[in-house]
DODRENMAR-984755 format. One line per 3 residues: number of its first residue (from 1); their letters; for each residue x negated, y, z of C-alpha. Coordinates in nm, 3 decimals. Layout:
NUM> a> X:Y:Z  ...;
This chain:
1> xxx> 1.207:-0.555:-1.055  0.986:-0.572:-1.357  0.685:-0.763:-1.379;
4> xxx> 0.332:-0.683:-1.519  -0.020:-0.885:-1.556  -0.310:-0.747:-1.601;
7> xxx> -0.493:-0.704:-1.968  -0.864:-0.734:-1.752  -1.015:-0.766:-1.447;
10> xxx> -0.918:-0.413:-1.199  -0.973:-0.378:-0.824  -1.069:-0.666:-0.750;
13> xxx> -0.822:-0.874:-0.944  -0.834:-1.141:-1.211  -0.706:-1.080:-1.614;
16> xxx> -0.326:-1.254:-1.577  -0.249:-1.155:-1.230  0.090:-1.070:-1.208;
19> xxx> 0.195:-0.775:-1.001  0.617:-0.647:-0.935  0.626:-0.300:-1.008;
22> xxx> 0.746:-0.165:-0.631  0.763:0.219:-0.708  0.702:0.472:-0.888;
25> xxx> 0.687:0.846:-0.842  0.610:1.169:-0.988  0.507:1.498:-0.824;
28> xxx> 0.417:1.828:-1.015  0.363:1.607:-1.340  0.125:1.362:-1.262;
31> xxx> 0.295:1.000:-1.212  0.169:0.726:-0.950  0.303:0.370:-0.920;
34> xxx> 0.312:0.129:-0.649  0.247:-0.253:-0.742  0.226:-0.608:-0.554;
37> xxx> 0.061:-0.914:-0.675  0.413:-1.149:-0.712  0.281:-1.384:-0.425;
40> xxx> 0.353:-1.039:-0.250  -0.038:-1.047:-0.039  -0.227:-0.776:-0.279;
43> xxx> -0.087:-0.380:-0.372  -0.228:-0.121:-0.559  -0.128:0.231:-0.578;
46> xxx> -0.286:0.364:-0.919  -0.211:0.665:-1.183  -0.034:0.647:-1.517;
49> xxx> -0.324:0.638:-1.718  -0.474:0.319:-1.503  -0.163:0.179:-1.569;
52> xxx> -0.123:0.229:-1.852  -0.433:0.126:-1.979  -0.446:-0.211:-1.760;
55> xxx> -0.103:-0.325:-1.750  0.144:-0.514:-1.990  0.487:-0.529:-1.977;
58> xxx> 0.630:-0.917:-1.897  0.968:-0.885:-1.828  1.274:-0.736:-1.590;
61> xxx> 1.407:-0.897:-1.337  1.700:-0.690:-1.244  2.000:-0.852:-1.155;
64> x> 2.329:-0.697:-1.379;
């Protein structure tokens, strides 16, 4: 899974919360992704621009 934090505060949610990116989808062209706070008790579904514009990349952990 890869991991994100948050550049500022969104929905609720403190700068540096770290969220697992769960899913993400794409119907007719517009993109949606599902997230959970890594102590796995908050989610947000949001668009690719929100995302985009409030998250940074941390790291994968997929298992090769």
């Amino acid at each position: 899974m890869k991991l994100f934090t948050l550049r500022t505060n969104f929905h609720g949610y403190k700068k540096g919360t770290e969220f697992y990116l769960i899913a993400e989808s794409e119907f007719i062209g517009v993109k949606e992704f599902v997230l959970r706070t890594s102590d796995l008790t908050g989610r947000v579904s949001i668009s690719e621009t929100e995302f985009n514009k409030n998250f940074i990349f941390i790291k994968d952990h997929s298992t090769n």
